[in-house]
ZAMARGU-4260 file (C-alpha; in steps of 0.2 Angstrom, whole numbers, plus 5000, padded with zeros to 4 digits):
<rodrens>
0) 5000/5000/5000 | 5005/5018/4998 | 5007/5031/5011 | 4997/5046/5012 | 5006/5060/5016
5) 4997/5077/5019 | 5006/5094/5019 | 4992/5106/5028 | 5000/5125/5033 | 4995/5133/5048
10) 4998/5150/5043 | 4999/5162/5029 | 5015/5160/5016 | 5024/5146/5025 | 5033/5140/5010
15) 5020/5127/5004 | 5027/5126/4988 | 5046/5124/4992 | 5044/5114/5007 | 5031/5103/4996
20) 5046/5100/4983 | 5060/5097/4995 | 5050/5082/5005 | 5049/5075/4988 | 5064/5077/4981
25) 5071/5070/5000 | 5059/5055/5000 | 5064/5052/4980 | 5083/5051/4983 | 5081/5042/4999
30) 5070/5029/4993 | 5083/5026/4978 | 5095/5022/4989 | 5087/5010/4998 | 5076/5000/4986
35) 5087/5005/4969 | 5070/5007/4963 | 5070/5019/4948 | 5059/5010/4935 | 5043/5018/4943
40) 5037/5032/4946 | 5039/5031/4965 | 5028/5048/4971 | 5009/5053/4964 | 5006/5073/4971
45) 4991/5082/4968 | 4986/5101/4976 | 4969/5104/4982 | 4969/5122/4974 | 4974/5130/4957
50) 4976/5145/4958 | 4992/5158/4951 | 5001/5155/4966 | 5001/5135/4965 | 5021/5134/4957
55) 5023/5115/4962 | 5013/5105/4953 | 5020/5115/4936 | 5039/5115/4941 | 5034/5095/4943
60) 5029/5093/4926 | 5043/5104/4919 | 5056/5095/4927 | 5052/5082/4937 | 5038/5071/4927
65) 5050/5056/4925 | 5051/5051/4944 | 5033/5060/4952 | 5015/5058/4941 | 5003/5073/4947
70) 4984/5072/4945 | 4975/5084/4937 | 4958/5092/4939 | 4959/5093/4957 | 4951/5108/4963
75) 4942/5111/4978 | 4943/5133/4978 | 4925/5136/4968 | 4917/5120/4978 | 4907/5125/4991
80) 4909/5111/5008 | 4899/5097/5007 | 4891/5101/4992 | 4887/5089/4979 | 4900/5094/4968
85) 4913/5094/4982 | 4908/5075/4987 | 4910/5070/4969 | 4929/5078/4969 | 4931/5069/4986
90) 4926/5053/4980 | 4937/5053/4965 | 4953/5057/4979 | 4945/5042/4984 | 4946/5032/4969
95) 4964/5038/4967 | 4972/5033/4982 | 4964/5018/4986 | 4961/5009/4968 | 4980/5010/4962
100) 4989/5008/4979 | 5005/5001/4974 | 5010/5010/4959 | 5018/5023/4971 | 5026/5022/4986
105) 5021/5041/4992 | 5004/5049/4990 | 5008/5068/4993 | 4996/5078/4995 | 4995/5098/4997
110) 4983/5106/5009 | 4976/5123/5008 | 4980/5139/5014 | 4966/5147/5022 | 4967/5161/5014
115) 4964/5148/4996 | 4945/5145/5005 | 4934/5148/5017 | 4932/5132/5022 | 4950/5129/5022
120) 4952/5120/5040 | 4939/5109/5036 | 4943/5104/5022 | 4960/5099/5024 | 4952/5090/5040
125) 4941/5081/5030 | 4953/5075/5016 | 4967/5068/5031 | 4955/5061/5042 | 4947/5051/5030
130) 4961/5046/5019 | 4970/5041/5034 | 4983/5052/5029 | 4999/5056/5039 | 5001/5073/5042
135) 5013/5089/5044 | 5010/5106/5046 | 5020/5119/5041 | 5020/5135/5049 | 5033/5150/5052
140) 5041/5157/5068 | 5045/5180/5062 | 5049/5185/5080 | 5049/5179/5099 | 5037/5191/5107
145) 5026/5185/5119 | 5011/5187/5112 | 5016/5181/5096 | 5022/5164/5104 | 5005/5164/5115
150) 4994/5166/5099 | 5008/5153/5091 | 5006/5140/5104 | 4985/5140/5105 | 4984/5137/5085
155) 4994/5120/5088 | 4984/5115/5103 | 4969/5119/5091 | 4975/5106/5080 | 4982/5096/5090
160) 4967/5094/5100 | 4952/5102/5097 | 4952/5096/5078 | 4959/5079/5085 | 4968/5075/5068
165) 4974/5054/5070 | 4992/5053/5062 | 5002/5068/5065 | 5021/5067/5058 | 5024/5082/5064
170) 5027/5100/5061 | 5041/5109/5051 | 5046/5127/5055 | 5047/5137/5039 | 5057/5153/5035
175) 5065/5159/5053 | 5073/5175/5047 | 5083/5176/5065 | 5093/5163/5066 | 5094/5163/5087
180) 5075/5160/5087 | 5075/5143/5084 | 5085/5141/5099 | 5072/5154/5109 | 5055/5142/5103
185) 5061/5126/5109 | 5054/5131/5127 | 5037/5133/5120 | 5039/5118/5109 | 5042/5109/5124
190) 5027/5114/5133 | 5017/5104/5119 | 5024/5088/5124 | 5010/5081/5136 | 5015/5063/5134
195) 5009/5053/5150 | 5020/5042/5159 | 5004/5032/5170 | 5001/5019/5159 | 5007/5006/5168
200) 5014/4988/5160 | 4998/4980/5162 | 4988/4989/5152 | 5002/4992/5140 | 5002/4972/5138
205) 4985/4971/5134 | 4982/4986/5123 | 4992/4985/5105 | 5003/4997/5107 | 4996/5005/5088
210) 4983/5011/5099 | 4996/5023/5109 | 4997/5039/5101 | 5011/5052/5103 | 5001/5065/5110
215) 5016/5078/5108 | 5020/5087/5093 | 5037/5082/5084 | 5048/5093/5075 | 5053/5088/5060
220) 5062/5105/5055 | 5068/5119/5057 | 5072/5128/5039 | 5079/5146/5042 | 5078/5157/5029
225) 5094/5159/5018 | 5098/5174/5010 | 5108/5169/4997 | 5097/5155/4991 | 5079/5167/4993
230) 5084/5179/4980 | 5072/5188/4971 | 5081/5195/4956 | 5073/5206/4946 | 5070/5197/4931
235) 5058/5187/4943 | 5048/5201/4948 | 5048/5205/4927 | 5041/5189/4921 | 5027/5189/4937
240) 5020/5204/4934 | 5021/5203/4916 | 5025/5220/4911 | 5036/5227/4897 | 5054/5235/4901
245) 5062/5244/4888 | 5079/5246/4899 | 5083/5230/4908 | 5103/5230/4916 | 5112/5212/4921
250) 5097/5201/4922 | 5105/5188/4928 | 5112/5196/4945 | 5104/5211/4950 | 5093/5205/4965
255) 5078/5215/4974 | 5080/5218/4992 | 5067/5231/4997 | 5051/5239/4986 | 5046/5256/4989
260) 5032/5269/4984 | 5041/5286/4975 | 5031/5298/4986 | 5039/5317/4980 | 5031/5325/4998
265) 5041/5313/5009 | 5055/5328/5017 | 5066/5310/5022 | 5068/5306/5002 | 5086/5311/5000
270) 5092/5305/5017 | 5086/5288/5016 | 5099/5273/5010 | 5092/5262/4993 | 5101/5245/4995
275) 5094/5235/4979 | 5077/5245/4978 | 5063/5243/4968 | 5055/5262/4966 | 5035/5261/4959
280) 5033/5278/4950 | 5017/5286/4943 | 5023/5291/4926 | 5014/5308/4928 | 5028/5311/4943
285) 5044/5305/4933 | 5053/5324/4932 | 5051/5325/4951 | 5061/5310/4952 | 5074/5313/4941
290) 5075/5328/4950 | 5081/5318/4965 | 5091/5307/4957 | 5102/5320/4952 | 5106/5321/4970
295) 5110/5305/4978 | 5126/5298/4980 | 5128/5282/4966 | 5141/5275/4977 | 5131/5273/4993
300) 5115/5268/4982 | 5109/5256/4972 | 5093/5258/4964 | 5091/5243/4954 | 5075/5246/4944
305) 5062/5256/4942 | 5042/5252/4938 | 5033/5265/4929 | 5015/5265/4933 | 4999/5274/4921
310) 5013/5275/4906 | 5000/5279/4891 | 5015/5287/4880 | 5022/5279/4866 | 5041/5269/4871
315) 5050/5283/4863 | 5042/5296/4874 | 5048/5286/4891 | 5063/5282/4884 | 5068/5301/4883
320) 5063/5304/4900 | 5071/5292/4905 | 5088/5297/4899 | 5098/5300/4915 | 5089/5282/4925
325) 5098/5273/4908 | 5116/5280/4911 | 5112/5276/4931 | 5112/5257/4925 | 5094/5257/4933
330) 5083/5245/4923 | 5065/5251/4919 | 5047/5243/4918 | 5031/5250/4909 | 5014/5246/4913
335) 4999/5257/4909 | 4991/5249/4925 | 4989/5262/4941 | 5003/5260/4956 | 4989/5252/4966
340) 4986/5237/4953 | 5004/5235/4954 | 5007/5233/4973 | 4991/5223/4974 | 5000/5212/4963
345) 5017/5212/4972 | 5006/5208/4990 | 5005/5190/4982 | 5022/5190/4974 | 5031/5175/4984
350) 5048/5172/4980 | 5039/5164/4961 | 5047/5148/4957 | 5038/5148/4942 | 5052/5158/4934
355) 5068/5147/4942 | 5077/5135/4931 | 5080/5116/4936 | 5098/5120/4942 | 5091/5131/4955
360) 5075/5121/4961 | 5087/5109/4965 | 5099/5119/4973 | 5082/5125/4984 | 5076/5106/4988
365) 5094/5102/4993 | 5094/5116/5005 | 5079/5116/5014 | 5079/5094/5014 | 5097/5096/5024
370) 5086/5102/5039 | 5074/5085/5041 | 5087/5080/5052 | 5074/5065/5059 | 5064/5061/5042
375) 5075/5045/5041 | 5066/5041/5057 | 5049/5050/5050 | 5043/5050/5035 | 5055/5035/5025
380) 5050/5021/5038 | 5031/5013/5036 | 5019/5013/5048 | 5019/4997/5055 | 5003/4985/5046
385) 4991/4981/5060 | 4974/4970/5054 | 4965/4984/5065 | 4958/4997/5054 | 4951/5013/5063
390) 4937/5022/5050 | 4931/5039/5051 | 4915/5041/5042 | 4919/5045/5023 | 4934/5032/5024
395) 4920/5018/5029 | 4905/5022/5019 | 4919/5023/5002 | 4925/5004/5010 | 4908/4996/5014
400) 4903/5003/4997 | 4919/4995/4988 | 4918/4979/4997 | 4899/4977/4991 | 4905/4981/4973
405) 4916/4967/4973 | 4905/4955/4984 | 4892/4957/4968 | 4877/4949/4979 | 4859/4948/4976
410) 4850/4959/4988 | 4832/4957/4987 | 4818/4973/4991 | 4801/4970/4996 | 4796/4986/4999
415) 4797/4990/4981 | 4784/5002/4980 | 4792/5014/4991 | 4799/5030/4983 | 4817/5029/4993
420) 4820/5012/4990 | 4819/5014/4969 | 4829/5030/4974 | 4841/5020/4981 | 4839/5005/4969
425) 4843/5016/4956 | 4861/5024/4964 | 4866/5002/4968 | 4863/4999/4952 | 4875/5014/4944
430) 4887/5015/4956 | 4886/4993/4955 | 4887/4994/4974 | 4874/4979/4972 | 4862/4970/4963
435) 4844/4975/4970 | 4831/4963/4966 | 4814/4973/4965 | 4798/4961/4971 | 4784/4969/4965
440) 4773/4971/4947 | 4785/4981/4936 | 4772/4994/4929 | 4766/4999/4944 | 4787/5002/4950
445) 4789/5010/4934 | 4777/5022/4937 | 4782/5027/4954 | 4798/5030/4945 | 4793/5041/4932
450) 4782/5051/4944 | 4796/5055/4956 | 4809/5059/4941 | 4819/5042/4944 | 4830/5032/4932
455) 4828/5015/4935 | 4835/5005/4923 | 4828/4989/4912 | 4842/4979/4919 | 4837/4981/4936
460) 4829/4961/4940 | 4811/4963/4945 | 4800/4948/4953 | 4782/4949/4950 | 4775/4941/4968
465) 4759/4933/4957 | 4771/4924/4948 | 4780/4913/4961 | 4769/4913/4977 | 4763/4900/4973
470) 4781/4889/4972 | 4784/4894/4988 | 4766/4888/4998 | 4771/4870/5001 | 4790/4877/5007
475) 4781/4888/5020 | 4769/4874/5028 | 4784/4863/5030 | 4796/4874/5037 | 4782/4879/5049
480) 4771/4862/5049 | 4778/4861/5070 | 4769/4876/5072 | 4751/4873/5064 | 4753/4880/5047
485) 4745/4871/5035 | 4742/4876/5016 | 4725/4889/5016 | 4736/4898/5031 | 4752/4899/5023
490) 4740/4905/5004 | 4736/4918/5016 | 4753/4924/5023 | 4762/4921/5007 | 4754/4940/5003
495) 4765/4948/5015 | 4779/4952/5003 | 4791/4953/5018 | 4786/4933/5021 | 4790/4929/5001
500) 4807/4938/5001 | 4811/4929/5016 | 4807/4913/5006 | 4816/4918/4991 | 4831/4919/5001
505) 4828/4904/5010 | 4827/4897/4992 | 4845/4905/4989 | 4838/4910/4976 | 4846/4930/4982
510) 4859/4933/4994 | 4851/4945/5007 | 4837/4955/5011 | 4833/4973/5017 | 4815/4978/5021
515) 4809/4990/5035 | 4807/5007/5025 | 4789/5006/5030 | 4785/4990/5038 | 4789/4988/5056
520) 4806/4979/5064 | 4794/4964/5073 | 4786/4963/5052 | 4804/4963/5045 | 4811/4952/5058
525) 4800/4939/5062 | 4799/4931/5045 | 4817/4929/5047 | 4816/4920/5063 | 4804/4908/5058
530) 4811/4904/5042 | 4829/4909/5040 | 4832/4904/5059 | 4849/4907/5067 | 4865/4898/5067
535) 4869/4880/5076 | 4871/4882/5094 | 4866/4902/5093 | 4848/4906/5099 | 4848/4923/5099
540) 4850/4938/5087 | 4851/4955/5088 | 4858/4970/5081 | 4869/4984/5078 | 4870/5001/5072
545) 4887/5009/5063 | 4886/5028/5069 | 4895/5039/5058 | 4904/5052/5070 | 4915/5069/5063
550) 4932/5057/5064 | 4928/5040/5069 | 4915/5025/5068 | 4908/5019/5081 | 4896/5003/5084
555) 4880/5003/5096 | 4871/4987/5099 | 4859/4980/5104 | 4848/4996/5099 | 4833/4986/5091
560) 4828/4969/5096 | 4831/4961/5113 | 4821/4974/5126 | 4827/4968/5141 | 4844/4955/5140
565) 4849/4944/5153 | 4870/4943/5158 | 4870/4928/5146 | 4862/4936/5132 | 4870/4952/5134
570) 4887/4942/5132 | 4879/4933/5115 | 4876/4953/5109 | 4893/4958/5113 | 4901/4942/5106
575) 4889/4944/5091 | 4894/4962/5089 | 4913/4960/5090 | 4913/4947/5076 | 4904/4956/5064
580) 4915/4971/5068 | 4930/4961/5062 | 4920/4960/5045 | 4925/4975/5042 | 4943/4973/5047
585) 4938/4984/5064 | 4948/4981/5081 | 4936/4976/5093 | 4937/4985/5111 | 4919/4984/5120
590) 4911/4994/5132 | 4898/4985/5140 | 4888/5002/5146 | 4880/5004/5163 | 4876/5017/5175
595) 4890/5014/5185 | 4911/5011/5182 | 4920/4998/5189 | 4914/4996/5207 | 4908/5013/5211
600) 4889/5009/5211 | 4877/4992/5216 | 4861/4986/5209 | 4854/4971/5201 | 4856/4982/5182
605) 4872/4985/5186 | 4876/4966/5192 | 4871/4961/5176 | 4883/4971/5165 | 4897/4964/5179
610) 4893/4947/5174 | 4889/4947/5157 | 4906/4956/5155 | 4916/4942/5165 | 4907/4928/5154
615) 4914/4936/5137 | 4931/4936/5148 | 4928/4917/5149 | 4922/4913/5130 | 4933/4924/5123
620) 4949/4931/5131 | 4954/4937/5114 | 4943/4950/5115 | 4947/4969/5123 | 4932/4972/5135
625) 4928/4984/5151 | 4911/4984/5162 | 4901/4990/5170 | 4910/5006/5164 | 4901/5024/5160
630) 4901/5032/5143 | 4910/5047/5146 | 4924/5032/5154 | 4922/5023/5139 | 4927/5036/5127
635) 4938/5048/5135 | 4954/5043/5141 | 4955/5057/5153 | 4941/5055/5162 | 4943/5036/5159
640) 4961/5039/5170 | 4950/5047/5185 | 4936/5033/5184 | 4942/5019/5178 | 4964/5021/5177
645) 4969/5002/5174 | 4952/5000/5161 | 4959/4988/5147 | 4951/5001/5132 | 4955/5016/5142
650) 4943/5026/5135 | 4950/5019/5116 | 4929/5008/5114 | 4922/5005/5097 | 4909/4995/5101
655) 4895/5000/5114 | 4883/4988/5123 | 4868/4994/5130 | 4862/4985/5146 | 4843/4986/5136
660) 4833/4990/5121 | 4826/5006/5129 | 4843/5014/5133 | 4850/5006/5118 | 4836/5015/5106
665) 4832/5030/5115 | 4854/5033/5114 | 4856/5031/5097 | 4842/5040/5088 | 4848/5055/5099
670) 4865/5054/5095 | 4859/5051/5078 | 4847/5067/5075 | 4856/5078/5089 | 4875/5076/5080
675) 4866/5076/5063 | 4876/5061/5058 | 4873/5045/5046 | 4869/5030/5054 | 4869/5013/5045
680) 4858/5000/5053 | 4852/4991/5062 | 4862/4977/5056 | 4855/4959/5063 | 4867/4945/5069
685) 4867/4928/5071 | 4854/4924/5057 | 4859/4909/5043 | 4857/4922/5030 | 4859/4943/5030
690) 4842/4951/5032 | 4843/4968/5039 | 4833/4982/5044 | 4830/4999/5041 | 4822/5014/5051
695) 4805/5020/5045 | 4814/5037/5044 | 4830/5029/5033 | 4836/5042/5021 | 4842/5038/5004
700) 4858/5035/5009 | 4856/5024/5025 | 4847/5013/5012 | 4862/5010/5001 | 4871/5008/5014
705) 4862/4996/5022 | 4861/4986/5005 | 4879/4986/5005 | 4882/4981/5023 | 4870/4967/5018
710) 4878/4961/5004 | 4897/4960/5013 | 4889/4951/5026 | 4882/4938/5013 | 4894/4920/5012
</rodrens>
């Protein structure tokens, strides 16, 4: 697999494009050297934002095409967040990083400034987070006042914490002008460093140690800024703004140190010092300087060029006012745009690599890549591959989605009438997430369609229930026969489309089923008990919800069928629930939820949590589990440190029992509609075959989901 490497800047100009092209080049020569690896490309790079100012992804191209591939038409700076247009560009990151993982061995990606987009912080949160991207920011250190260091230090705790970003690198320091201040920040870098020493060597033997984060911020680098590599000559400041010159002295050396307004009132004019000037001039006020040239000492000053601004004369005209600036050796611009066009211009103007040739990129990526001092340590050695797989949201809706595609099964709808489930019958079938089995009279569905502006296509398998209920009759009264069913009943029930779905997947004739958009869970559900039935030795089944947090997913369970468990069956939920989390390739670490943490409260409720916790101990020891243990214990590790210090999941859980179906429902739904999130469910366990159920009030995309999960839970 690749890495995913994300550069995300913390400040204004911090160097994005430089530091972006030294990393590479350091990882490109690095990797070389190890793995003699030069017949691939070994790097794919792509910048969220196009834009004037974006250098890298063209000096790539220009000169370095043979060793790093970019992507195009990646832009996320006229996309508004979340919008549909802005999901689509996010799902085709998607598509690139996780459909061609071994072509490269670095994805690199550049983050956005926030001055680039408003939604800047959030979207650079969204793409790491749910690429699972390692990350580095880049910011700058200018001085080492105190409130500049206070303002410093709170933007890195914001990101450090508050956004709660999962694989941090590190951070690299860009452009220290003073060269003591490095020295002068390490005492505030050092006050980032909140690593805790109390976990103790029992915990740390039961917990994977991939689950310990670095909770302080590594320096990666400091990169001062060099004088004699940052020059700005004035040929650059030529070709950025693209004006004319019609006077333009050693091209090639002549280098810009300062830029200044010609302002004929300032009384200080002829006492200042000009050390590689620029000078912007109205044209209109050209004789007032030449005036003052006249007086300044040549061998104290050097005025290297001069920008004329508003010149609507013909060449010839400036040329000949211009007369004395020539013999001067000062080079001269024209532009008929104002002096304020021009300086608005200039604002942006950062050190434009644009213009550099090769032999000076590099010269740049050699200097600024001797300062990763620790990258061997860093960025060239892989993470570690762990079978545990942490999601956030988009990262496991893109998964489930792709697993389903390639799983290709047969998930049958019996609720075929309703308008959400063709919507959703119709997205499976593009995106061929599924193949939806429609049971229902095909005119009526198509009407439906076409009413509500739905493309549903001819392909999509449709079973007319008056065609094959009958086939199924005599099936139904022997699989119930124990029970009294006898042909004129089953006629009867064999109706209900929910009891013929069931029997076509009995029939394996499809691979799942999802009902529930409109029918009740006891309607969806019971068929399946009495027909489908559960697993040998298993008598019980229940369920689980995936909900979708900000940056992580989390499992509830049981939320929708047993109402009141007993210790036995509450272990058989939590047992259930952490195999099917390992479907999905998700660590199991199991909170079995109560009122009370560790020993802190009584009661026959709590009891029950205390041994059903200690029976999964016994059945499964491989299994991570704490009870009876709080929420808030359960999902902080610093109030899991006060309540519960030596708790095996130390407050790390990803799967939540409820000690009941009321808590269990009554918690979801109001995370659910409180936080605004997805949730995918309710997933039911321990049948012979997949059968799931939706919420009444599913949306679209809970549907598809809910299709998918169905189908990756198929054998």
């Amino acid at each position: 697999m690749s890495r995913i490497i994300m550069l995300i800047p913390l400040d204004q100009k911090v160097g994005l494009n430089t530091v972006s092209l030294s990393i590479m080049y350091y990882f490109n020569i690095k990797q070389n050297s190890i793995y003699h690896n030069k017949s691939k490309k070994s790097i794919l790079y792509f910048s969220c934002i196009k834009n004037e100012l974006d250098y890298s992804t063209f000096i790539i191209n220009k000169y370095f095409s043979n060793i790093i591939h970019t992507i195009k038409d990646i832009d996320f700076s006229k996309l508004f967040f979340q919008s549909s247009d802005y999901l689509s560009l996010f799902t085709k990151i998607m598509d690139i990083c996780h459909q061609q993982p071994m072509l490269y061995e670095l994805i690199f990606i550049k983050g956005i400034n926030k001055y680039d987009h408003i939604h800047s912080e959030e979207i650079n949160y969204d793409l790491a987070i749910n690429l699972n991207a390692e990350v580095i920011f880049v910011d700058n250190l200018k001085n080492d006042s105190i409130s500049y260091i206070t303002n410093k230090e709170k933007k890195i705790n914001f990101f450090l914490h508050e956004k709660k970003y999962k694989n941090i690198l590190g951070i690299i320091f860009n452009k220290i002008h003073d060269p003591f201040l490095i020295e002068k920040q390490c005492s505030f870098i050092k006050k980032l460093r909140i690593l805790k020493e109390s976990k103790n060597q029992i915990i740390t033997s039961i917990i994977p140690k991939t689950y310990f984060k670095n909770n302080f911020l590594k320096i990666i680098a400091y990169i001062p800024w060099n004088r004699n590599i940052m020059q700005i000559h004035v040929l650059d400041i030529l070709n950025f703004l693209n004006i004319k010159y019609i006077h333009l002295i050693n091209k090639s050396t002549h280098i810009i140190e300062e830029i200044m307004i010609f302002d004929e009132s300032d009384e200080n004019i002829l006492s200042k010092t000009y050390c590689n000037t620029l000078i912007i001039i109205s044209f209109s006020r050209i004789e007032n300087f030449i005036d003052m040239i006249k007086l300044l000492d040549f061998k104290k000053n050097k005025i290297r060029c001069i920008i004329l601004t508003g010149t609507a004369e013909l060449k010839e005209n400036i040329i000949f006012s211009c007369q004395l600036l020539i013999k001067k050796s000062i080079s001269i611009f024209f532009t008929n745009k104002n002096t304020i066009e021009i300086l608005s211009k200039l604002h942006d103007f950062d050190f434009n690599l644009k213009m550099k040739d090769k032999i000076y990129i590099k010269k740049l990526q050699k200097f600024i890549s001797s300062f990763f001092n620790v990258f061997d340590k860093i960025l060239l050695h892989k993470k570690n591959k762990t079978i545990s797989k942490t999601y956030a949201p988009k990262e496991f809706c893109y998964y489930i989605k792709l697993f389903s595609r390639k799983k290709n099964k047969r998930i049958i709808l019996p609720e075929s009438y309703e308008v959400r489930i063709l919507q959703a019958t119709s997205i499976c079938y593009s995106e061929k997430i599924a193949q939806c089995i429609l049971l229902g009279d095909a005119k009526k569905i198509y009407q439906i369609a076409y009413d509500n502006n739905i493309h549903l296509s001819k392909k999509i398998e449709i079973i007319n229930p008056d065609l094959v209920k009958n086939k199924y009759i005599s099936r139904l009264v022997e699989l119930r026969k124990n029970k009294g069913m006898n042909e004129y009943i089953a006629e009867k029930k064999i109706k209900d489309n929910n009891i013929l779905a069931t029997l076509i997947l009995e029939d394996n004739q499809v691979d799942g089923l999802v009902s529930g958009s409109i029918n009740t869970t006891s309607n969806t559900i019971r068929p399946a008990f009495q027909i489908i039935k559960t697993y040998p030795n298993n008598t019980l089944v229940s369920s689980i919800f995936f909900m979708l947090l900000s940056n992580s997913v989390l499992i509830y369970g049981d939320c929708a069928i047993n109402v009141a468990p007993n210790a036995e069956e509450l272990a058989s939920i939590a047992i259930q629930s952490a195999d099917s989390a390992k479907i999905f390739n998700i660590e199991p670490r199991i909170a079995m939820l109560s009122y009370s943490t560790g020993d802190s409260g009584a009661g026959y409720q709590v009891e029950k949590v205390r041994q059903a916790t200690n029976i999964v101990r016994h059945k499964r020891p491989d299994l991570i589990i704490d009870g009876p243990i709080q929420y808030d214990a359960a999902v902080s590790e610093t109030i899991s440190q006060l309540k519960a210090p030596y708790s095996p999941i130390l407050g790390s859980a990803n799967i939540f029992i409820f000690p009941d179906l009321n808590s269990g429902n009554i918690a979801y739904k109001a995370v659910q509609r409180s936080a605004n999130i997805i949730s995918i469910g309710p997933m039911l366990q321990g049948l012979r075959k997949p059968v799931n159920d939706l919420s009444r009030g599913a949306s679209i995309e809970e549907i598809i989901y809910t299709i998918a999960l169905t189908s990756i839970q198929a054998k």
